[in-house]
N, C-alpha and C positions, 0 to 999 in steps of 0.2 A: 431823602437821598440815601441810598445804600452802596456803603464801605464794606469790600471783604480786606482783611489780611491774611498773609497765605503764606508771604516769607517770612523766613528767619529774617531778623536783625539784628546787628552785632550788638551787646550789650555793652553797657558803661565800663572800661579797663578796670575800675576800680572794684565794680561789684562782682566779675567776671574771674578775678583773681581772687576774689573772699571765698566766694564760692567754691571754688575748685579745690578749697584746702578743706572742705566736707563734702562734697560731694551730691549730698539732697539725697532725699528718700525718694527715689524712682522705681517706680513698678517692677514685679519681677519677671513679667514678659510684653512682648511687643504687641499693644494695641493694635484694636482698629480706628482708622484716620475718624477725628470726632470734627461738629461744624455746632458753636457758641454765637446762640442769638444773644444780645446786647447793646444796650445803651450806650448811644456818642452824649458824655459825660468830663467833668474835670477828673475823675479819676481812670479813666481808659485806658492812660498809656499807661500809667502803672502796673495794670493787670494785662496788658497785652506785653507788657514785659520780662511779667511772669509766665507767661503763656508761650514766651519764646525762649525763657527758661527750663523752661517742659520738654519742650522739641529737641533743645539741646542736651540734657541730659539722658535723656530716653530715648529718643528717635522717634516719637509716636508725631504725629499730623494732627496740627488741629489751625482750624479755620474761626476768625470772628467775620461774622455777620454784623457791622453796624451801622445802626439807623437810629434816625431821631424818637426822643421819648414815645411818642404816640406810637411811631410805625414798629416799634418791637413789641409792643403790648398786641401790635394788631399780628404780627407774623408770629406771635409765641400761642393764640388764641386761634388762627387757621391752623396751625402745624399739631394741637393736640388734638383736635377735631382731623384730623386728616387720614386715610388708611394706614400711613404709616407718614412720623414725624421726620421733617428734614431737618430737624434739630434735636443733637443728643442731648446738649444743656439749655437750659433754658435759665436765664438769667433771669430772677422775677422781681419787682419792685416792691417795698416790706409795708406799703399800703396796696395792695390791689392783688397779693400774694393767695388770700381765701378765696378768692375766685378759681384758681388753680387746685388748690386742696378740697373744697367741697366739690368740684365736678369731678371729683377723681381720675387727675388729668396726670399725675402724677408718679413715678414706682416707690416705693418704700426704698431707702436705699439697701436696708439690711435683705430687704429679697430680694435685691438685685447679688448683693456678695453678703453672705450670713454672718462673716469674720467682720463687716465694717462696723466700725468704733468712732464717738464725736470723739476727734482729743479732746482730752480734759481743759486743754487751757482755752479751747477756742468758747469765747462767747455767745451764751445763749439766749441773748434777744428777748429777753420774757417770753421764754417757752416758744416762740415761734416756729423751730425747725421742726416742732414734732405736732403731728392732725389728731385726732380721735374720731372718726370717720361715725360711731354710731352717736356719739353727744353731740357731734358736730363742735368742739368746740379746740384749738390749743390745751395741749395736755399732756408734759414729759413724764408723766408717768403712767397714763395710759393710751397715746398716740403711736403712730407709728413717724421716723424720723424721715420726715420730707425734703428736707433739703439740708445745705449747710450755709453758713453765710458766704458772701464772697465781697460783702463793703460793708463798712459799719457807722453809715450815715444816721448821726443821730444830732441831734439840737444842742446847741453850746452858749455858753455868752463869750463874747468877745469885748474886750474894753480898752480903754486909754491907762496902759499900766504906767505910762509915762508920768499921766498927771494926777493918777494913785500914789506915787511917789512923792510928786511933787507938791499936792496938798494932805499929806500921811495919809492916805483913805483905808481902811483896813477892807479886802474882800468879804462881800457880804455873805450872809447864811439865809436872810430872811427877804422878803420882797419888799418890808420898809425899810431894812437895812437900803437895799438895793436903790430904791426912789430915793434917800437921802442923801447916800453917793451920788446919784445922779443931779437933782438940786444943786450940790454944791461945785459940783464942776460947771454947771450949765451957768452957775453966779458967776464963779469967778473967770471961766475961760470966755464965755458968750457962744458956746455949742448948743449942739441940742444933747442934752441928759441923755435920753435914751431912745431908741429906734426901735420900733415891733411891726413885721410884715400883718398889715391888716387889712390889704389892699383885698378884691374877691376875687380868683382865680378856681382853677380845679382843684386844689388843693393849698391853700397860702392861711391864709387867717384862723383855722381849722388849728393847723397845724402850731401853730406860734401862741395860742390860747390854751391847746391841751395841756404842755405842761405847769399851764395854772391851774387848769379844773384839778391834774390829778395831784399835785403839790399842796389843794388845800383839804385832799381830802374827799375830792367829788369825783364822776365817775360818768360816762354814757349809760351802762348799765346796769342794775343791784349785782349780778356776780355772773360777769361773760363767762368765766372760766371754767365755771359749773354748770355753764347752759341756762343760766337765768337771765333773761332777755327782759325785764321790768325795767320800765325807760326815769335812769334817773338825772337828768341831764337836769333837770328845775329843781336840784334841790338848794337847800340854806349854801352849804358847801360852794357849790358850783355860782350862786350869786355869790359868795364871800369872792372867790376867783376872779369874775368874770367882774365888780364891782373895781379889783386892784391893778386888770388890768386896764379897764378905763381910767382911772386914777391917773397912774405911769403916762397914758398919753396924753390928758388935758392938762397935764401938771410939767412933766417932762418931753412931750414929745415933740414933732415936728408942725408947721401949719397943714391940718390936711392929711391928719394920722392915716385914716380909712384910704386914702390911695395912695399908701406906701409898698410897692413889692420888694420881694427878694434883690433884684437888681439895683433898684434906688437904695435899698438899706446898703448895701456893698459897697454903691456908690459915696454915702456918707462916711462911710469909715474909712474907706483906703484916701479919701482928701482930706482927711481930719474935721471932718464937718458933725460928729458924732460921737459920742464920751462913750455908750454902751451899746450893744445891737445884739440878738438873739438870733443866730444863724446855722445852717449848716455846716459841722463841721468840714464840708469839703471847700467850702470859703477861703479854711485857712492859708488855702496854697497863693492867694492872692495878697495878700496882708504883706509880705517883706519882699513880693516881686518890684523891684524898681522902675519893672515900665509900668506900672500900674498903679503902683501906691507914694502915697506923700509920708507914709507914717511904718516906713518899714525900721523893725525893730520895735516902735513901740506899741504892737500891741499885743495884750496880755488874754488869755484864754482859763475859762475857769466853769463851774460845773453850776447850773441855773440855780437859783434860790428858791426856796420854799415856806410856804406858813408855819410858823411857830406850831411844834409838837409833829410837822410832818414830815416825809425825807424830798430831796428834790425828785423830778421827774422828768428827766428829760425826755423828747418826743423820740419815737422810733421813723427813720426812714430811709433802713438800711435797704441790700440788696439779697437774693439768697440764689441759689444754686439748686435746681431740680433736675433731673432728668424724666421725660415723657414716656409712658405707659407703650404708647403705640411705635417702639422699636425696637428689632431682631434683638435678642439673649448678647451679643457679641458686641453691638453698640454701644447698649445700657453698661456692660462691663468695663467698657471703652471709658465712657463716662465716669462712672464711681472710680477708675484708677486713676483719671485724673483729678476728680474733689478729692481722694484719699490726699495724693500728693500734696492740694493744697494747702490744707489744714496744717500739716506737718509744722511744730513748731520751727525747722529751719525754712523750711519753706518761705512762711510768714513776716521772719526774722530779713531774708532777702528781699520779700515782698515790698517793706519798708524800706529796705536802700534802695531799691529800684524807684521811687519816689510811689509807690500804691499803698493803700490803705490797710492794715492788716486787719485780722479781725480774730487776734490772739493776744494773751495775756503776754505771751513769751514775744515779742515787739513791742508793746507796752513796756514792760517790763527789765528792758534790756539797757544795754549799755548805747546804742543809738538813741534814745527815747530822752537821754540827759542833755542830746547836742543841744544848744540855744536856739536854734534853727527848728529844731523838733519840741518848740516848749510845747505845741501844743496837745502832743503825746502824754504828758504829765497828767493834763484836766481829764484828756480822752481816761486814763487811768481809772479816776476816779468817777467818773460820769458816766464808762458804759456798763459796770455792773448795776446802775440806778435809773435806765433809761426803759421809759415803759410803752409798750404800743397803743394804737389810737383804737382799734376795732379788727374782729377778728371773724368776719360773717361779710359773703360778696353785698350783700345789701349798704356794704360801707360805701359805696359809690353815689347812688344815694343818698345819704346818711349827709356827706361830706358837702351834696351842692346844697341841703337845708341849712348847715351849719354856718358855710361860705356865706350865707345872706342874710344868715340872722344877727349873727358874730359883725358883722359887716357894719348892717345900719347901724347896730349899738354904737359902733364905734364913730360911726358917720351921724349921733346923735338925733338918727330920725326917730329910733323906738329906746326905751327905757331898757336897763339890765333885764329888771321882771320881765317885763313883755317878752324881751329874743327868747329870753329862756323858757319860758310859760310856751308861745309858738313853736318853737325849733321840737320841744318835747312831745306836742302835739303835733306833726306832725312826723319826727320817727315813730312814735308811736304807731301811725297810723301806715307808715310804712312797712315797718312788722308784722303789723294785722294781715297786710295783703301780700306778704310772703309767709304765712301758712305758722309764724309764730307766737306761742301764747307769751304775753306782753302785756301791759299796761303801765300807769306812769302816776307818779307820783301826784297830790293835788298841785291846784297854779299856788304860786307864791303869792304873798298877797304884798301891794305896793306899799 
């Protein structure tokens, strides 16, 4: 199904008179009218409310294009491929993003305007905004800068701060901190401890494992960022990981770990059926809504745990902002003056009362970021300078349905730790091989 918006709407009274008493960093001449392909998402009306912030300040025209998850990936994938794109932004999703950068689908923003600058405070994703087109690989120091972010979806825990209180539990640092918290709420309340999306989708179980592989130390591969494609998905590390995340479900989880998705986990926490859950931060908009949740107010948000000696890691699954190769000098200009605007620490700052996601220190940071309402601005604080991405090569597509199945049965205890891991690395392996990568992979673990 495909959504344009095209009007103005009048914004909230209250953010509409904040604003007015700064003004915003708006361009300094009048665009041409730009058209933003985009995901129908829990954070859309925030950003189309900054988008009708834009209009109104400036007078420039811009149009969202949206459509569900799949059908923007497929309209953002005909329109760079096209003689010329009917889209000046292309909203891209921060897993399926190197598909866009290695086909060179992309303008550099700095050769589209040679003065653009990332603000300093906006967040840099682990290196994501910037390509290196001859290493192929993520590289802010030798890339060229492809996009900016424009959501800052990344992996969080969510918990029962209520019966943190109520049985003194201290937030944990470590993953058996975390299973012990968990134990003792599931003792004494009769919950379930703890929720992990392990169900197998196009992307779920993958996703909710990484920040254990990289939290204890482990890795997809010896050093992506250097262009070293040596597959180390089987090593000691990644069984220590992939062992505790088994642990957490046969110890604390629900009946039937392996067919838990995103949805069900959501579903357990907002009726208080679930003491901890590992979710996207965009979740949290659900947690104190009254038509939806049994447990608004109590719950608490906090930055994922890690193995002794390592830091956390939380999963990357944000959004970013491109603009396409294949349009007129005037559009692409069109373009970068509105990411320019976005970034803008006030910008950002409004982004955040208009109920959207910032993805700046300076809304993190702020005097908004203390409300109660916004605790979970606080964790975001600390958790998206430590949030790491999953893969940075389009072969992640791939990559991601071996993972989905191997990660899977472990969990659905048809195969052993060693085996998924032993498997899953022989066959990326073997996936590399036949896109033209020199690879190879670690020996099998032994049982």
């Amino acid at each position: 199904m495909n959504t344009r918006f095209g009007t103005l709407r009048a914004l909230p009274l209250a953010v509409a008179a904040s604003l007015a008493l700064w003004g915003g960093a708006a361009p300094a001449q009048t665009q041409e009218p730009i058209n933003i392909v985009i995901n129908q998402s829990p954070w859309l009306e925030g950003f189309a409310n900054v988008v009708d912030l834009y209009q109104q300040q400036t007078g420039n025209s811009v149009t969202l294009d949206v459509n569900p998850y799949a059908g923007s990936l497929e309209k953002q994938r005909n329109a760079v491929r096209a003689g010329e794109s009917e889209y000046d932004i292309l909203i891209v999703n921060g897993i399926f993003y190197p598909e866009m950068y290695e086909g060179g689908f992309l303008e550099p923003l700095t050769d589209i305007d040679p003065d653009f600058t990332l603000d300093p405070q906006v967040y840099t994703f682990d290196d994501t905004l910037w390509y290196d087109s001859e290493t192929k690989t993520v590289n802010a120091e030798t890339g060229d800068l492809l996009t900016i972010p424009v959501n800052p979806n990344i992996t969080m825990m969510f918990y029962r701060a209520d019966l943190y209180e109520k049985h003194g539990l201290e937030k944990p640092e470590t993953w058996d901190e975390l299973l012990a918290n968990a134990k003792a709420i599931q003792e004494a309340e009769g919950i379930v401890g703890m929720k992990q999306r392990a169900a197998r989708a196009t992307i779920s179980i993958s996703w909710d494992y990484w920040p254990y592989l990289n939290s204890f130390g482990g890795s997809l591969f010896r050093d992506e960022s250097g262009g070293d494609f040596f597959v180390t998905l089987n090593s000691p590390e990644a069984l220590e990981a992939l062992k505790m995340y088994l642990k957490i479900a046969e110890e604390v989880g629900p009946p039937n770990p392996a067919s838990m998705d995103q949805a069900t986990l959501i579903q357990y926490i907002v009726t208080g059926q679930a003491a901890h859950a590992v979710l996207p931060v965009a979740a949290q908009s659900q947690m104190d809504d009254p038509n939806k949740s049994a447990v608004v107010g109590k719950i608490g948000y906090m930055n994922l745990p890690h193995a002794p000696g390592h830091e956390s890691a939380p999963a990357i699954g944000h959004w970013l902002g491109g603009v396409p190769r294949n349009l007129p000098d005037a559009n692409k200009q069109a373009a970068v003056a509105f990411l320019d605007w976005f970034q803008q620490p006030e910008t950002q700052i409004a982004y955040a009362e208009m109920g959207g996601s910032p993805v700046s220190a300076a809304a993190y940071e702020g005097a908004f970021a203390e409300k109660p309402e916004n605790r979970y601005m606080i964790a975001m604080r600390d958790a998206l300078p430590t949030a790491r991405r999953m893969w940075t090569i389009p072969e992640g597509a791939e990559i991601v349905a071996v993972t989905e199945v191997g990660l899977n049965r472990a969990v659905a205890g048809e195969i052993g730790p060693v085996e998924a891991l032993n498997s899953m690395a022989a066959e990326i392996e073997k996936i590399m091989q036949d896109a033209g990568f020199e690879t190879g992979r670690l020996p099998d673990l032994a049982d």
